[in-house]
C-alpha positions in Angstrom: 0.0 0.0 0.0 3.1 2.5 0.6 4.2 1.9 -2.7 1.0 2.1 -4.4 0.5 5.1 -2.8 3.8 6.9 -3.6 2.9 5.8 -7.0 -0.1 7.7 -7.3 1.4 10.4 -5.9 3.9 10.2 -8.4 0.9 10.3 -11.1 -0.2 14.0 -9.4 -3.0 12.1 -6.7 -3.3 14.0 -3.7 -2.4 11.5 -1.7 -2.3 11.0 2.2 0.0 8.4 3.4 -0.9 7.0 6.7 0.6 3.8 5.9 4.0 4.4 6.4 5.9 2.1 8.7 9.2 5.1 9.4 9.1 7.7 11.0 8.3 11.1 9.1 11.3 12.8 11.1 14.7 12.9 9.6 17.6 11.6 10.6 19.5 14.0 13.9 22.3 16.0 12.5 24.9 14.7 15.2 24.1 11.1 14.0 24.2 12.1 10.1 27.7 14.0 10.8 29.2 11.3 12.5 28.5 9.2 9.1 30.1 11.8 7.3 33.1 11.9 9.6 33.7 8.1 9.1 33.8 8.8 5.2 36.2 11.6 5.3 38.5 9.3 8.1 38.1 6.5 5.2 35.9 4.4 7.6 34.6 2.4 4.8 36.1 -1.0 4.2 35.2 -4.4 6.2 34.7 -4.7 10.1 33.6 -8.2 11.5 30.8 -9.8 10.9 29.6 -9.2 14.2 29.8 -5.5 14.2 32.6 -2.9 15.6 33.5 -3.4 19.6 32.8 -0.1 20.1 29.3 -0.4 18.8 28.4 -3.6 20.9 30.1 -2.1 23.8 27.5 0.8 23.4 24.4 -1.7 22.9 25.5 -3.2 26.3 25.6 0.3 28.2 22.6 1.2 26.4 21.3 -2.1 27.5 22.4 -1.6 31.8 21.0 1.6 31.5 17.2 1.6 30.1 16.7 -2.2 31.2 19.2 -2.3 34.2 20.7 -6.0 32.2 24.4 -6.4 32.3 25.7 -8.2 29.2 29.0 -8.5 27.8 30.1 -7.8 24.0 30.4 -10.9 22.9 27.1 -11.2 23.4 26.0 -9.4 20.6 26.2 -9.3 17.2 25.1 -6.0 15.1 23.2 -7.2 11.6 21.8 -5.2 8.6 18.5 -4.0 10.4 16.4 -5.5 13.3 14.7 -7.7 10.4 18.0 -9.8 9.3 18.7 -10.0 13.3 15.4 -11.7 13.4 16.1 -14.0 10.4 19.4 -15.3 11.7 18.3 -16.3 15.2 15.3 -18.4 13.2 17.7 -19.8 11.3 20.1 -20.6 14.1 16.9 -21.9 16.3 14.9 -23.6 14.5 14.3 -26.9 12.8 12.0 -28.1 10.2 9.1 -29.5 12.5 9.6 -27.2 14.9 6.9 -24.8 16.4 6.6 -21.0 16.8 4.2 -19.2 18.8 3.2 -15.6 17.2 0.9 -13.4 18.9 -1.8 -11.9 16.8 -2.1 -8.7 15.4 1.6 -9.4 14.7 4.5 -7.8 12.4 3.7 -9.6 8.9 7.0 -10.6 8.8 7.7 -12.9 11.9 5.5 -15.8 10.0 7.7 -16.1 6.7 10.8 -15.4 8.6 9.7 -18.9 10.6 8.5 -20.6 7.8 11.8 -19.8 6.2 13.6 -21.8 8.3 10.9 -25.1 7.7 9.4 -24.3 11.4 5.5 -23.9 11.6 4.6 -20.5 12.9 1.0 -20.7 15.4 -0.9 -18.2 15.8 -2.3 -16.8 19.0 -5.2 -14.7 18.8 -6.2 -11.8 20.8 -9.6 -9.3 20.8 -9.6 -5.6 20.6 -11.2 -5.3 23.7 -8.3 -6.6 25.8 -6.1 -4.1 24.1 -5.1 -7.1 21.6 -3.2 -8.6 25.1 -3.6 -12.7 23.9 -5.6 -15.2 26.6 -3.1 -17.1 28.3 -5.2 -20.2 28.5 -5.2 -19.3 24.6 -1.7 -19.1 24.6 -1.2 -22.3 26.7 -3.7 -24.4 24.8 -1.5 -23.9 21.5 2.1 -25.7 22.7 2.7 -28.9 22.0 5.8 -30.9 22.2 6.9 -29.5 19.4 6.8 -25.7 20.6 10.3 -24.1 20.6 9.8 -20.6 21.1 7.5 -17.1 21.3 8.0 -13.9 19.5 7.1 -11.0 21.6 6.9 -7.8 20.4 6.1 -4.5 22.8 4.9 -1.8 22.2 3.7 -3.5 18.8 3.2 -3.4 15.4 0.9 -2.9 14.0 -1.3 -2.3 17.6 0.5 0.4 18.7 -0.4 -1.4 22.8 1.8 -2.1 25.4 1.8 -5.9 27.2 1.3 -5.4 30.9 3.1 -6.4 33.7 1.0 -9.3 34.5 0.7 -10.4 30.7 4.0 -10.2 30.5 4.7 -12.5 33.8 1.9 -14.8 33.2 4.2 -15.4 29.6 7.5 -16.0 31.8 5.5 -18.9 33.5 4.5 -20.3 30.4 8.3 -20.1 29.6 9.7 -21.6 32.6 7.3 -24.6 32.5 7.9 -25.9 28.5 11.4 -25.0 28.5 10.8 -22.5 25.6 13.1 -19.4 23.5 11.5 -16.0 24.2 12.9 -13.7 21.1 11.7 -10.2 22.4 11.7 -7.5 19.2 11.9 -4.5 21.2 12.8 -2.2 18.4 9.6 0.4 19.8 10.9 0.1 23.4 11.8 3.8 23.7 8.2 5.0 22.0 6.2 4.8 24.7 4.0 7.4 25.9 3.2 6.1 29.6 6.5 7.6 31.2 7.8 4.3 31.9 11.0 3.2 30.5 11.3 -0.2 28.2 10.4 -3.3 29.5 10.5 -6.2 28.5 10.2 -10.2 29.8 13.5 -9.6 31.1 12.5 -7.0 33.2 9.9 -9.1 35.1 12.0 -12.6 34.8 15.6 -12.3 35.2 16.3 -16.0 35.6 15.4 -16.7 32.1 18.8 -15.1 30.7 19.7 -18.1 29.4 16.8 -18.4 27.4 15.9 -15.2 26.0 17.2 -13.0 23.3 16.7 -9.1 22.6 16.1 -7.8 18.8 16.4 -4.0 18.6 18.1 -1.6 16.5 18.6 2.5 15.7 15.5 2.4 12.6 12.4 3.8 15.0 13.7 5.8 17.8 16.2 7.8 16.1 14.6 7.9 12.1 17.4 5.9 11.1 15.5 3.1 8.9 17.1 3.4 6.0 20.8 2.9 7.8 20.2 -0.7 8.2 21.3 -1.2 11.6 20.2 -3.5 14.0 21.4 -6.4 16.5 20.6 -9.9 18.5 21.9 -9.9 22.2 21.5 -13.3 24.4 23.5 -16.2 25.0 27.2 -16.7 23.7 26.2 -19.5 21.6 23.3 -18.6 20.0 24.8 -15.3 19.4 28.0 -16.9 17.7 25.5 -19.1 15.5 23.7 -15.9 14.5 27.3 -14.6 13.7 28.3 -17.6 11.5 25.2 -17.6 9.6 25.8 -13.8 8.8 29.1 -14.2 7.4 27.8 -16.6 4.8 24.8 -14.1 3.9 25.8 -10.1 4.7 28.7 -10.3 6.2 28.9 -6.8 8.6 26.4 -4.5 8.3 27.8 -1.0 6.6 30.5 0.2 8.4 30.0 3.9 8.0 25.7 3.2 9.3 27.9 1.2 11.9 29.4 4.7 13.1 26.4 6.5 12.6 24.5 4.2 15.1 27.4 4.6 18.2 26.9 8.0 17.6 23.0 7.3 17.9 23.5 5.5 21.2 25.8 7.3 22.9 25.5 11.1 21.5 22.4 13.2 22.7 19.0 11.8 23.2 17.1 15.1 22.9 16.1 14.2 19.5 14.5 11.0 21.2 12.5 12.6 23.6 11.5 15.4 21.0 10.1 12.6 18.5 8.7 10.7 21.6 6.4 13.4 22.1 5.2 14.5 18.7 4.2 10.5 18.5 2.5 10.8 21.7 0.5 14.2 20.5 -0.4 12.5 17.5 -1.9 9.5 18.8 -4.6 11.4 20.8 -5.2 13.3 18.0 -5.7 10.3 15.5 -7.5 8.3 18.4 -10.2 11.0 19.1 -10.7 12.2 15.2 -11.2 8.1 15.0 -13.6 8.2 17.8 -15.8 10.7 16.0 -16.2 8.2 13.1 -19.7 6.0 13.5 -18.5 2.2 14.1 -14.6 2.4 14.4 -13.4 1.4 17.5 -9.7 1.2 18.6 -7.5 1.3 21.7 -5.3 4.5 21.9 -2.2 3.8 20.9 0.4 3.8 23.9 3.3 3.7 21.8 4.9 3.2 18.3 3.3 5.4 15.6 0.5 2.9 14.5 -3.2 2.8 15.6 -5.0 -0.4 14.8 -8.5 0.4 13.9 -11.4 -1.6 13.7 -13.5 -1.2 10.5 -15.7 -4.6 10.6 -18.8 -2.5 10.9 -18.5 -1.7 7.7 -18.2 -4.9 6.0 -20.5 -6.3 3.9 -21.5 -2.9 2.3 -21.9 -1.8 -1.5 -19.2 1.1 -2.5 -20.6 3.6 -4.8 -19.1 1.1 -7.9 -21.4 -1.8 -6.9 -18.7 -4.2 -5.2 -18.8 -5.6 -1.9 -16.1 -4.9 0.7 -15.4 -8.2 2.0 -12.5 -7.3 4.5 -9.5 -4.8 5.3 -7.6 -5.6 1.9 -11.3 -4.2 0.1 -11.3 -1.6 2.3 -7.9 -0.1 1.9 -8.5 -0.5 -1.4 -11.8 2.0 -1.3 -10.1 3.9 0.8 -7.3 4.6 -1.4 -9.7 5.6 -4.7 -12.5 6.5 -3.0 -10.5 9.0 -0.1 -7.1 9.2 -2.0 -5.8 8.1 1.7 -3.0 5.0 2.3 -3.4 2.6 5.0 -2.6 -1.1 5.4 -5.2 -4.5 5.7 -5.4 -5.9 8.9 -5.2 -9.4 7.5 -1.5 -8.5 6.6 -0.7 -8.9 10.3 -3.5 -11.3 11.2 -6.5 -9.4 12.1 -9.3 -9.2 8.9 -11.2 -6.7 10.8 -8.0 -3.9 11.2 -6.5 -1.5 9.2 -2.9 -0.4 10.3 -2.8 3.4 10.2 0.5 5.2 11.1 0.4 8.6 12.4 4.1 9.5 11.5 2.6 12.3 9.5 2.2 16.1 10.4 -0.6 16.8 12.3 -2.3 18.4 9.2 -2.1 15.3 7.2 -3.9 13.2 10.3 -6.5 15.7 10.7 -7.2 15.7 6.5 -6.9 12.1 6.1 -9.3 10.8 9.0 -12.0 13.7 7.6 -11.3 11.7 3.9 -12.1 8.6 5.6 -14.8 9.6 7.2 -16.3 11.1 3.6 -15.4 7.6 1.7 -17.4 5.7 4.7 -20.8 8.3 4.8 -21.0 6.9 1.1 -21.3 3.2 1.9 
């Protein structure tokens, strides 16, 4: 849907994009110098596969101070983006046979990234209602002998929600009991709007080190997605495994985005804070302009930049061209030549009823594009 959009927008549409998955912010101007500084000092050839020292070294501090976990460099390797960190521990993991729990509404691409390595991915299911926070009887119902691991992902794409506490210790339980691998994408930990800082299952179950790994990287909280930079941290072997595998695929990750993202961790975090709170601003805005619309329903967002609306109420209905919309991929289709507004299909991430809709768009655009969708639905 991004790309369709920028297409038409490329045509002359007057297109609104909320279905973006970056920030709209650019890049800080300490982090983008420090790039250009490492071209200048010739910073450009090969480092090792697992990233620079100095870069895991700054992970691990970033790591004792918002989480208050001590790990060691070794126990981290930096990859090409959060997604390729992701890929490399399924293919380190898992087996063909194996099972993967995935909580639903989940990022669309944990499921092929398991099925890429022959595992089965299960879904979990969760309801709007309970701020799309999965049953634990649910969850527990679903592992068989053949369950290896959970993906966790807080605050998540596309729900923009926040597991509690009890969720996530009532998780830790289910972990401790079936022996499982907990691989925790925390790459929206520092877009929170509560005041709290990241948490994670770590946070709540520090004996289960030894059988959890973090996924995070510089893409969301400092507008770095196009840098590529990301990383694994957990055990030593798993971690070395992850490390192998890279250096028959990628190799290290740019060298020069390498320097850009130690400068991101350990330069100024103003420009965190600062985006932190435009996000936050925006998501009350989108959540009451929502609110105003006859039969959408969401949870506010409580971090990220996504809201994950629920347009089932309009299902079933006749657009002005006679066809039916049947589900969220029909809808985003109506809305985008009906509205001229972007936005992504539930089903994408597992819940038919949803559309994704990003607010990492000035507040104009939110305020124009919700009044388009609310137009395009008046006409159903």
């Amino acid at each position: 849907m991004n790309a369709k959009a920028k297409t038409l927008k490329a045509q002359g549409y007057d297109i609104i994009n909320l279905s973006a998955g970056e920030p709209d912010f650019d890049t800080p101007s300490h982090i983008k110098a420090a790039a250009i500084k490492a071209i200048e000092e010739g910073f450009t050839r090969y480092t090792v596969v697992s990233g620079i020292p100095e870069l895991r070294e700054a992970v691990c501090h970033r790591l004792k101070e918002d989480y208050g976990l001590s790990y060691s460099p070794d126990e981290v390797v930096v990859s090409c983006g959060a997604k390729q960190a992701l890929f490399n521990l399924s293919q380190a993991l898992f087996d063909p046979g194996d099972e993967v729990l995935i909580l639903a509404p989940y990022w669309v691409s944990y499921p092929p990234i398991v099925e890429l390595s022959g595992a089965k991915p299960v879904i979990v299911p969760s309801e709007l209602e309970q701020n799309f926070e999965p049953d634990l009887e649910a969850l527990k119902k679903r592992i068989t002998d053949k369950t290896k691991a959970i993906f966790l992902n807080s605050p998540s794409n596309p729900t923009g929600q926040i597991y509690s506490r009890s969720f996530l210790e009532g998780v830790a339980e289910v972990v401790r009991t079936h022996g499982l691998i907990v691989i925790t994408d925390d790459i929206y930990d520092k877009l929170r709007f509560d005041g709290q800082p990241p948490e994670n299952i770590l946070t709540v179950a520090s004996d289960l080190r030894d059988q959890v790994i973090m996924v995070n990287g510089v893409s969301k909280t400092y507008a770095m997605t196009g840098w590529r930079i990301g990383w694994a941290v957990g055990p030593k072997e798993i971690i070395a495994a992850c490390a192998r595998i890279q250096g028959q695929s990628t190799s290290n990750a740019s060298s020069v985005a390498q320097k850009a993202a130690l400068e991101a961790l350990t330069g100024p975090q103003e420009c965190v804070t600062q985006m932190r709170e435009a996000f936050a601003r925006r998501a009350k805005l989108l959540s009451q302009k929502i609110q105003e619309i006859p039969g959408l329903s969401l949870p506010e967002p409580r971090g990220t930049f996504y809201a994950f609306v629920d347009f089932s109420a309009y299902f079933g209905r006749q657009r002005p061209g006679g066809e039916i919309i049947n589900g969220s991929l029909d809808m985003c289709d109506y809305l985008l030549s009906e509205a001229l507004v972007a936005t992504v299909p539930g089903v994408a991430f597992g819940d038919d009823r949803c559309l994704r809709i990003s607010f990492a768009n000035a507040d104009e655009e939110i305020i124009k594009g919700v009044e388009r969708i609310k137009e395009a639905l008046e006409k159903l």
